[in-house]
Structure formats: C-alpha cells, structure tokens
N, C-alpha and C positions, 0 to 999 in steps of 0.2 A: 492405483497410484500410492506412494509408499510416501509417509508422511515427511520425509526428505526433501524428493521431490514435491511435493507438494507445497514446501515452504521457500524450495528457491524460485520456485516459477511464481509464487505471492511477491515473492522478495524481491525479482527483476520487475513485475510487475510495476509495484511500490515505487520503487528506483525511476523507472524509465519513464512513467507516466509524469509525473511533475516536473522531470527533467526537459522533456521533451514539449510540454507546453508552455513550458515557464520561459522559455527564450522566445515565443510570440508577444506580440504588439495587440493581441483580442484581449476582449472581457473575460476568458475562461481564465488564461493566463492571470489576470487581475485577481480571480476568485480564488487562485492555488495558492495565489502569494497570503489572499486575504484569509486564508483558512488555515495557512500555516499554524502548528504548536509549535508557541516558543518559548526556548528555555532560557537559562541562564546567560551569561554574557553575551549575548547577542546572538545566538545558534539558534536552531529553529527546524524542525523538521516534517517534511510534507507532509499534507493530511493522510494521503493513501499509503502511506508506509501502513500505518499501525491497522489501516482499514483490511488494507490486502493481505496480510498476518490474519488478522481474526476470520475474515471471511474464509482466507484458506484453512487455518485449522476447526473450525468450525464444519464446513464441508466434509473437510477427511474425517473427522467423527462423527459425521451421522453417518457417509460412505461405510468406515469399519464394522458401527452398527448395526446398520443394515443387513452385511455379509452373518451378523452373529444369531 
C-alpha cells in the first residue's frame, strides 16, 4: 500500500466514522461529540480524524521498514 493510499483510506476512515455515529440517539454517539478537539470559534473536529492519520501512517512506516 503506497502511502497515498494509505492516507485516504485513514482519511475516509476519520470522516465517516464520526459522521455516521454522530446522527445516533446512543451513548457512543454522546462520547464522539464528548471527545470532540475543539478549536477556535466554535469548530471542532472529531476525535478519529487525527487518530486515523497517525495510526495509518505509523503502519505504513513500519510496513516500509519491514520490506527494508
């Protein structure tokens, strides 16, 4: 996997997940909104964005390593 791809499939990842729980009525729903980072003026961005970024490139570099 070519770290490209590696960072859009984190980055849809990121996207979709908080998206997609965040319009439920559950408690997980509650815990995305309550773990939100938030910035300035009142923005805010879900926790799995920055998680799914690091864990994918973190992977693709031991993956590269490994092949070295």
């Amino acid at each position: 996997m070519s770290l490209v791809q590696a960072i859009i499939t984190g980055g849809v990842g990121g996207i979709a997940v908080p998206f997609a729980v965040g319009g439920a009525g559950t408690p997980m729903a509650a815990l995305v909104a309550a773990m939100a980072i938030h910035g300035p003026g009142g923005t805010s961005i879900p926790w799995s964005w920055p998680v799914f970024c690091l864990v994918t490139l973190a992977t693709w570099g031991l993956l590269h390593f490994a092949r070295e």
